[in-house]
C-alpha positions in Angstrom: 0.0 0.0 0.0 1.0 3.5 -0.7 0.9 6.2 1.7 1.6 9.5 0.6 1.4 12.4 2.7 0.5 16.1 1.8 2.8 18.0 3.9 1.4 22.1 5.0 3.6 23.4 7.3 3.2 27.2 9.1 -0.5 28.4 8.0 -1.0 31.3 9.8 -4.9 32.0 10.4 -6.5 34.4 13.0 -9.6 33.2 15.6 -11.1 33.8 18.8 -10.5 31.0 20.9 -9.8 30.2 24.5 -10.7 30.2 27.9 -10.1 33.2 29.5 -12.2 36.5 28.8 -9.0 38.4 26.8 -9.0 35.8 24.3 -12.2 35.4 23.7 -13.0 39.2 23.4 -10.4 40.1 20.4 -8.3 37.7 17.1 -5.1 36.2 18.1 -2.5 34.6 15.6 -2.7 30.6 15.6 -0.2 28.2 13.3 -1.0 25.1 11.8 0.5 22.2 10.3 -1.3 19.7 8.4 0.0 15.9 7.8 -2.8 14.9 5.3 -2.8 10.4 4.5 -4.0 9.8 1.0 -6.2 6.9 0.2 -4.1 4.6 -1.9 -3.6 6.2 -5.3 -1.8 5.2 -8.9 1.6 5.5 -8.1 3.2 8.1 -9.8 -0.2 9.6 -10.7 -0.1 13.6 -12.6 -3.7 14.8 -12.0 -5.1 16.5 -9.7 -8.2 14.0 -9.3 -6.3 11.3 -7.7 -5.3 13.5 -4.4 -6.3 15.9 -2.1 -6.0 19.4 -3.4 -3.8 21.5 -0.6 -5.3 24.6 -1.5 -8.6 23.3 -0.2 -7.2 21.6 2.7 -5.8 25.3 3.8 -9.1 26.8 2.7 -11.1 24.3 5.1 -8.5 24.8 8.2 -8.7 28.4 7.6 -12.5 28.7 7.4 -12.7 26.5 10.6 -10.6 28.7 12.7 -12.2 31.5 11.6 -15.9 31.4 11.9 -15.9 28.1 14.8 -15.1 29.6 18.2 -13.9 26.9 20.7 -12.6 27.0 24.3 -9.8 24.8 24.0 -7.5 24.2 21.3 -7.9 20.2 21.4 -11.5 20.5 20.2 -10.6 23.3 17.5 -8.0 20.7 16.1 -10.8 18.1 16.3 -13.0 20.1 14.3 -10.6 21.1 11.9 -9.2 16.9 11.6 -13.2 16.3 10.9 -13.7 18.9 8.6 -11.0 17.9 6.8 -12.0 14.2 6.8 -15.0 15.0 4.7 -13.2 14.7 1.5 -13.1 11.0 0.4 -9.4 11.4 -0.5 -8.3 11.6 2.7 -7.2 8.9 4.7 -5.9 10.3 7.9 -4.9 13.7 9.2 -2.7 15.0 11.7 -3.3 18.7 13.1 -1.0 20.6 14.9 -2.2 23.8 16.1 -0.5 26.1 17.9 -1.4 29.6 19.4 1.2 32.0 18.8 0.7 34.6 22.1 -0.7 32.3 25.1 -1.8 34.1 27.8 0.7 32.2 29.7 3.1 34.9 32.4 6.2 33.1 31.2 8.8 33.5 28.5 6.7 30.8 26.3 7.1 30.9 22.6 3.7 28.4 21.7 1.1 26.5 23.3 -0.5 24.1 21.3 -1.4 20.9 20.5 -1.4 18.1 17.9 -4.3 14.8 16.9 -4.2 12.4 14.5 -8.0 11.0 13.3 -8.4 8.8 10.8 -11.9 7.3 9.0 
């Protein structure tokens, strides 16, 4: 069986998300990298058809992050793994998502976290 993997790495969206009132009262910056499992496809394959387009796969995390408005970055991630799942290409998805200024009082470059879901 052949695995490949669609690799985005670094997509930068805005949101409101968290648990505390400052985050959810104003955007902050989030990262996310995407590991995106292919159902098996013809080796070798030049058309567009036979994978998952990226460019969608960043549309649908950005949309996600955008108009959903979770409390905790696990179930963002989740949504944006499910979402992400709906296209019949994919196989299996790993999300990493990050948020770039935690409300943490310590010199903390990222919080974040990172799921793998599969169909």
């Amino acid at each position: 069986m052949t695995r490949d993997c669609l690799e985005i790495r670094g997509l930068r969206v805005l949101g409101v998300h968290g648990i505390l009132r400052e985050e959810r009262s104003r955007l902050q910056p989030f990262e996310i990298d995407l590991d995106i499992y292919l159902v098996e496809r013809p080796s070798g394959a030049d058309d567009l058809a036979s994978t998952a387009d990226y460019a969608h796969a960043v549309t649908v995390a950005t949309e996600v992050v955008e108009k959903e408005s979770c409390r905790l970055l696990e179930a963002l991630a989740e949504k944006v793994a499910q979402a992400l799942l709906q296209d019949p290409r994919i196989a299996e998805v790993t999300v990493a998502l990050r948020k770039l200024r935690p409300p943490i009082a310590a010199d903390l470059l990222t919080a974040g976290v990172r799921l793998t879901r599969s169909r």
